[in-house]
C-alpha positions in Angstrom: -43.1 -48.3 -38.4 -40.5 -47.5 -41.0 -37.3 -45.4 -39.8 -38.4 -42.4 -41.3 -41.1 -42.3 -38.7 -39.1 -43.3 -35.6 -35.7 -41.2 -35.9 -34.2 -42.4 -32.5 -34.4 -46.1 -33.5 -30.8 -47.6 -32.7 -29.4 -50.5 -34.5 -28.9 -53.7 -32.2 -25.0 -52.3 -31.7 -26.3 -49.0 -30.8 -28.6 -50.5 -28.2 -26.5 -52.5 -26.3 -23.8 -49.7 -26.5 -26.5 -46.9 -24.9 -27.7 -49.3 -22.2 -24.2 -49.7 -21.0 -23.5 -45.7 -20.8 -26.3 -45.7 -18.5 -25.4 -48.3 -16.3 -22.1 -47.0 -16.6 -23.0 -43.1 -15.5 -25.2 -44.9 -13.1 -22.9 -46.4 -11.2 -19.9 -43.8 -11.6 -21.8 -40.5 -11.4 -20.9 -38.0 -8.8 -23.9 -37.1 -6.2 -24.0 -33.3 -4.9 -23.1 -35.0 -1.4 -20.2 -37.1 -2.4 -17.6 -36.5 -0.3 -15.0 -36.2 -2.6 -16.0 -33.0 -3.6 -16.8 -31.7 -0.1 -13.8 -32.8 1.6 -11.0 -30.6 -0.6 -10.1 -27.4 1.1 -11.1 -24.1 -0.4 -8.5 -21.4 -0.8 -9.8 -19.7 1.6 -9.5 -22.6 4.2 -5.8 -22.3 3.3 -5.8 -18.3 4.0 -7.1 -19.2 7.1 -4.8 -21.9 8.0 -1.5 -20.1 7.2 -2.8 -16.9 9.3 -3.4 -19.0 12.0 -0.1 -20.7 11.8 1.5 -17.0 11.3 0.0 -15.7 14.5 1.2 -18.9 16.8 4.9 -17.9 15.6 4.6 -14.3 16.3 2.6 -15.1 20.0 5.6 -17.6 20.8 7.8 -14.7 21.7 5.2 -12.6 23.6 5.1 -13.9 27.6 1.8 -15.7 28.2 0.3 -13.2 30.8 0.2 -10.2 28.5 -2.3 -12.7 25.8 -3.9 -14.1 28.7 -5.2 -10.9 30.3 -5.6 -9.3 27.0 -2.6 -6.9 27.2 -1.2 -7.9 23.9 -3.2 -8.7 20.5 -1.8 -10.1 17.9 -3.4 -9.7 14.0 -1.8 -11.1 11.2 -3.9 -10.0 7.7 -2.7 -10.2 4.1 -2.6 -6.5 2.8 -2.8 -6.0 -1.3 -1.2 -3.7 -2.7 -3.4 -1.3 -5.4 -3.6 -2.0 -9.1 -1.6 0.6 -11.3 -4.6 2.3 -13.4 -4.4 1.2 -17.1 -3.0 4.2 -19.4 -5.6 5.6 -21.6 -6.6 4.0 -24.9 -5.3 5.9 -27.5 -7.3 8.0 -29.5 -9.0 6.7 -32.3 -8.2 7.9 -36.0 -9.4 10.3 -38.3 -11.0 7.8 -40.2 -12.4 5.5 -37.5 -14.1 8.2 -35.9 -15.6 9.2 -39.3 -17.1 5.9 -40.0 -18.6 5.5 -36.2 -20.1 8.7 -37.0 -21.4 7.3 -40.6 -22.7 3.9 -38.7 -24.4 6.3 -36.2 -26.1 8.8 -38.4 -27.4 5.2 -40.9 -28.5 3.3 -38.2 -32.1 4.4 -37.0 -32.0 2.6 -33.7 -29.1 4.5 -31.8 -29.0 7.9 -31.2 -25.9 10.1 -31.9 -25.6 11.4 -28.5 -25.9 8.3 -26.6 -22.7 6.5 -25.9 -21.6 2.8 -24.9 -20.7 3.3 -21.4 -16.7 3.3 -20.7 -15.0 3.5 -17.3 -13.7 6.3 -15.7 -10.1 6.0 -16.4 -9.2 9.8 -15.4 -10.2 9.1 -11.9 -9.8 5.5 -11.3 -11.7 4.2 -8.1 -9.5 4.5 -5.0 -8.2 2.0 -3.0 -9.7 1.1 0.1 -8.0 1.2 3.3 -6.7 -2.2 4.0 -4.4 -1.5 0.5 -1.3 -0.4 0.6 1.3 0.7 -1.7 4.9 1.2 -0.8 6.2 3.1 -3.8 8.8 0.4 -4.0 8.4 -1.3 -8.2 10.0 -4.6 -6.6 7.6 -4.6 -3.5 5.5 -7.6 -3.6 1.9 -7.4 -4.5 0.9 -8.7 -1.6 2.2 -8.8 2.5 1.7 -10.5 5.3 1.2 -7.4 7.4 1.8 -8.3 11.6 0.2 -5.8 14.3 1.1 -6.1 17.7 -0.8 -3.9 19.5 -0.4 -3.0 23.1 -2.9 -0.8 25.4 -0.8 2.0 26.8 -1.9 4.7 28.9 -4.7 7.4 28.8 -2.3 9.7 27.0 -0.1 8.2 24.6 -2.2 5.4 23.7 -1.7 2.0 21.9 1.8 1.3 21.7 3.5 -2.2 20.0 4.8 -2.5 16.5 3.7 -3.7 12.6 6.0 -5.0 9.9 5.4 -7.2 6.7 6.7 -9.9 5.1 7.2 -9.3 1.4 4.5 -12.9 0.4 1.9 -14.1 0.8 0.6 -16.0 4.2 0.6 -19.5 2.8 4.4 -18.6 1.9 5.7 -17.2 5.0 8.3 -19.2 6.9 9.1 -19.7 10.7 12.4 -17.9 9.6 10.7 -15.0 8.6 9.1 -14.1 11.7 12.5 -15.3 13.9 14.4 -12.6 11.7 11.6 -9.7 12.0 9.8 -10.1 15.6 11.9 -7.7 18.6 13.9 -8.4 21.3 12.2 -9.5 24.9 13.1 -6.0 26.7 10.6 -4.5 23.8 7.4 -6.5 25.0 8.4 -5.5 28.1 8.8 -1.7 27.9 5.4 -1.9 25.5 3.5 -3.6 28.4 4.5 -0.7 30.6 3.2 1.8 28.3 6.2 3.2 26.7 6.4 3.8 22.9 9.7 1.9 21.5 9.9 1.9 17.6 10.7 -1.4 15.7 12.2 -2.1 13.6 14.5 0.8 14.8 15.2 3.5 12.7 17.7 4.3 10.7 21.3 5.7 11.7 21.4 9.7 10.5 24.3 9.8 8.0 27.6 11.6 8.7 26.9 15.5 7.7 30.3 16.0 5.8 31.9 19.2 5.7 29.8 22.4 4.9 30.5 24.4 1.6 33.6 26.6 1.6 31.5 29.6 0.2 31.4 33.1 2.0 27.7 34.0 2.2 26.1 37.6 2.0 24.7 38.0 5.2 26.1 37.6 8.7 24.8 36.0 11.5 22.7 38.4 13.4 21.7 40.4 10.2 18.0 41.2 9.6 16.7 39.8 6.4 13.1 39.4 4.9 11.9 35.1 3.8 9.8 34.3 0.7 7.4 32.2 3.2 4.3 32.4 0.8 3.6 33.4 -3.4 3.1 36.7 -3.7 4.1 40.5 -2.5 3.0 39.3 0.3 4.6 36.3 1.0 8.0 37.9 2.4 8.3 37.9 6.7 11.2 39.7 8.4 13.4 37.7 10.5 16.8 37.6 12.0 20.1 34.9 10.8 20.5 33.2 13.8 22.9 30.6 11.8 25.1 29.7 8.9 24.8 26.1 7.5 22.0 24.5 8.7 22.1 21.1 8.6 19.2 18.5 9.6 20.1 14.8 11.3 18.1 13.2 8.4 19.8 14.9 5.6 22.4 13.1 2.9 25.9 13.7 3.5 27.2 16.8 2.6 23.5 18.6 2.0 23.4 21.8 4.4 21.0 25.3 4.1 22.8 28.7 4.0 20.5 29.9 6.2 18.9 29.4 9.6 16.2 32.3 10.7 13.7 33.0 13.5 11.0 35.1 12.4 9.7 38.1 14.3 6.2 36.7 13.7 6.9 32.7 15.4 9.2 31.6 17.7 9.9 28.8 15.2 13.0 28.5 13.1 12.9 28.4 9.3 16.2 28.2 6.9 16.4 29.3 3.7 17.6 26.7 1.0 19.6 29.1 -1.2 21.3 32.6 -0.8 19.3 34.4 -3.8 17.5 37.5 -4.0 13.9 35.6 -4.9 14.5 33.3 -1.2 16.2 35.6 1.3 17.1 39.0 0.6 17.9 42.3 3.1 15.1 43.8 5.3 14.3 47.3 4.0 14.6 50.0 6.6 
């Protein structure tokens, strides 16, 4: 049989090379059960791991009896925050559009009015609940979001806390959860029911000094609110205050006004002394 018939034929060199890549792969190759495959962890082993880890810190500091007769539970969950939709793709040009409209018209197999399909970008997909987003352009992407989670009574309900740590779970530290869990006397007052906030709020700023501007109406005057747009929108009410100032506010931000209207027995205050926001109650 010449070579021309028999086109895998191997030269003497080429024989002895092939049988020894088989008995080499033979001896070296890697069976589905091997266990050097099976025995790495998967990152999800990992995710698990570091939660677990996360949760013994944070159930150190609670007393034994509230986990053991279910008082107290503790979940420790990685919370994403949602992708910023992609702007737009600009709009194509004069002369792009004109030759997909030539290709379309010429080609006998795709109709004008059908489309390639494209995403919604006007109304991206929302994000589902377990995502979060701060507002914050330094937050991290992801946090290591802590609940602990109380049972209170019939009419408050749950009480207990949540905070994050700015990482992930695999990168949280010991030290992060020392610096972030609560004091003993907050367990404590949650296992009795009461409703404590932690991290405690913020201190109210100082208010400052009010403006040194003499306003048009006195206190005690009847005046009409812009409440709503329109005619309409204007209810009668009486200044019961000048200056109003709210505990939350920045330093040095007050309201002219403070009113109760005839119709509530809520107070309103008017941001500005203008006609088109407060103005005199026609007799």
């Amino acid at each position: 049989m010449t070579r021309a018939q028999n086109p895998r034929r191997l030269s003497p060199l080429g024989t002895l090379a092939s049988n020894f890549l088989k008995s080499s792969l033979s001896r070296t190759a890697i069976r589905p059960t091997d266990t050097r495959l099976t025995s790495l962890p998967s990152p999800s082993r990992f995710l698990k791991a570091a939660i677990k880890q996360v949760k013994e810190w944070v159930e150190s500091y609670i007393p034994p009896e509230h986990l053991a007769n279910h008082d107290c539970v503790v979940d420790v969950s990685e919370v994403r925050a949602p992708l910023t939709p992609k702007a737009p793709p600009a709009d194509r040009s004069r002369l792009a559009r004109a030759d997909l409209s030539r290709r379309e018209t010429r080609s006998p197999r795709v109709s004008p009015r059908r489309r390639p399909h494209e995403p919604n970008r006007a109304h991206p997909r929302p994000p589902s609940p377990t995502q979060v987003q701060c507002g914050d352009p330094n937050c991290a992407p992801i946090d290591t979001a802590v609940r602990i989670i109380y049972k209170g009574d019939d009419q408050g309900g749950n009480v207990g806390t949540v905070f994050g740590v700015p990482c992930e779970a695999v990168d949280v530290e010991q030290s992060d959860i020392d610096e972030m869990m609560p004091p003993a006397e907050y367990f404590d007052a949650w296992h009795k029911g009461e409703t404590r906030h932690w991290p405690p709020p913020p201190e109210n700023p100082e208010p400052g000094e009010p403006p040194d501007v003499e306003l048009r109406f006195k206190v005690g005057d009847r005046v009409e609110c812009c409440i709503a747009r329109g005619p309409d929108g204007w209810a009668p009410g009486t200044i019961v205050s000048h200056w109003f100032r709210a505990p939350q506010w920045p330093t040095g931000q007050f309201a002219p006004y403070q009113i109760k209207l005839d119709s509530s027995e809520n107070l309103i205050f008017a941001p500005q002394d203008r006609d088109n926001c407060i103005r005199a109650l026609k007799q």
